[in-house]
C-alpha positions as CSV (number, residue, x, y, z in Angstrom):
1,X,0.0,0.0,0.0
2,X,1.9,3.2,-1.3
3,X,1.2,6.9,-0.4
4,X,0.2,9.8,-2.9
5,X,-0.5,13.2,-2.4
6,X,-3.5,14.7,-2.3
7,X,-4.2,17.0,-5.3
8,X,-6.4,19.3,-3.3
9,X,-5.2,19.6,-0.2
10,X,-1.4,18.6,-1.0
11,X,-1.8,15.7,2.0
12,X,-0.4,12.3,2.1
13,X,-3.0,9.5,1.0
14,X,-3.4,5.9,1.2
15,X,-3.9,4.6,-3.1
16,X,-6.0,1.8,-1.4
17,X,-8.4,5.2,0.1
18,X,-11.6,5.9,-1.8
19,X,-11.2,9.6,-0.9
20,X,-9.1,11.9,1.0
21,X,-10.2,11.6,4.5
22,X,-9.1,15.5,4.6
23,X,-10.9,17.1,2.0
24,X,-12.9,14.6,0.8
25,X,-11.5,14.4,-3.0
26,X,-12.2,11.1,-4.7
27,X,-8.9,9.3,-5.3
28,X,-9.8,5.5,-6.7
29,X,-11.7,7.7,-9.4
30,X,-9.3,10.2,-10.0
31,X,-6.6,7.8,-10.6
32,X,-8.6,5.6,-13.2
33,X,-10.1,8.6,-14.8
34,X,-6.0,9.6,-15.4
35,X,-5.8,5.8,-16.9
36,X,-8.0,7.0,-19.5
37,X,-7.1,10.1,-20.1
38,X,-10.4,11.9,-19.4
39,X,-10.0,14.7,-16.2
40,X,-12.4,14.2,-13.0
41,X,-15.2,16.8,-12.6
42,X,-16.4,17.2,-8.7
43,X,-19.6,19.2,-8.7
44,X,-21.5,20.9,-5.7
45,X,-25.5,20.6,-6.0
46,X,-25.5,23.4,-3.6
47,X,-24.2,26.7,-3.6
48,X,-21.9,27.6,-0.6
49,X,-23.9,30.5,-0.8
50,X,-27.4,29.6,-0.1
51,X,-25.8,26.9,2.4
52,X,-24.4,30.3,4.3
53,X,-28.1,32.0,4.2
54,X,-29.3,29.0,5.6
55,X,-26.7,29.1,8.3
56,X,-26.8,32.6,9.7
57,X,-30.8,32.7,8.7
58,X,-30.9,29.4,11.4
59,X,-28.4,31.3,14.0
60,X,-30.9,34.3,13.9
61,X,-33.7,32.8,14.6
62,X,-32.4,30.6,17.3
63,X,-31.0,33.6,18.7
64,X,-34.1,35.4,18.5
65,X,-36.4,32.8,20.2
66,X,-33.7,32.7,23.1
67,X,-33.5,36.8,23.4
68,X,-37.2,36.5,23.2
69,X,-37.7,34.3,25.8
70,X,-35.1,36.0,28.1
71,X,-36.3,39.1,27.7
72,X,-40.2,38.0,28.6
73,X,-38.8,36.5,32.0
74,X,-37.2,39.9,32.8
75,X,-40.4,41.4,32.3
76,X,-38.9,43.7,29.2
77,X,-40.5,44.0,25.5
78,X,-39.4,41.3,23.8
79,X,-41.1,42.4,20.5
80,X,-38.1,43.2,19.0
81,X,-36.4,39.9,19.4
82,X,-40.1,38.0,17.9
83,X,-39.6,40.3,15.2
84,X,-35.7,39.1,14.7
85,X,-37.2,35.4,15.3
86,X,-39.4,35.8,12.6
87,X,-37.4,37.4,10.3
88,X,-34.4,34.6,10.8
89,X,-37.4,31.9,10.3
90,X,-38.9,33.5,7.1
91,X,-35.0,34.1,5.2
92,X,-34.3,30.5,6.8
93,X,-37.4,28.6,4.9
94,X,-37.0,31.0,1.4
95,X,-33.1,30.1,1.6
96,X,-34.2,26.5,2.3
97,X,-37.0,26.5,-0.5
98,X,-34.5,28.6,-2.9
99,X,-31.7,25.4,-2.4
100,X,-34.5,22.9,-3.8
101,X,-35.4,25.2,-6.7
102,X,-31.8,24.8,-7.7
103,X,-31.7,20.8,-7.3
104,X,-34.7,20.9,-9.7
């Protein structure tokens, strides 16, 4: 079992390895791909973008419903944090709904 490296992430891999266990890159693939002369094409389904709206849209309205709750026991408004909560929950389900219209 011999080592090569990586051609993403420049680490040392087993050939007997499916993929890099760093970044994930096939290898078994890559390698007979090479045989034949044709290059490997890794595609994303999703966009790192709408993953990132989905992200912060899911942070915001978890921090919302906590900032709403915590500010309800303290006996202060918490109308602004529902409002946030709602906002993060309506960008989170149009991100969410915006990543299946691009799997379509």
């Amino acid at each position: 079992m011999a080592l090569t490296t990586c051609p993403d992430c420049g680490k040392q891999v087993s050939t007997a390895a499916q993929s890099c266990p760093n970044c994930g890159r096939p290898i078994t693939a890559d390698r007979e791909v090479r045989a034949i002369g044709v290059p490997t094409t890794t595609t994303q389904a999703t966009s790192k973008r709408l993953k990132a709206q989905q992200l912060i849209a899911g942070l915001l309205f978890a921090v919302g419903v906590v900032l709403t709750f915590v500010a309800s026991s303290a006996d202060a408004n918490p109308t602004f944090w529902a409002l946030l909560a709602l906002i993060g929950l309506v960008w989170y389900i149009t991100a969410r709904f915006r990543t299946w219209w691009h799997h379509g």
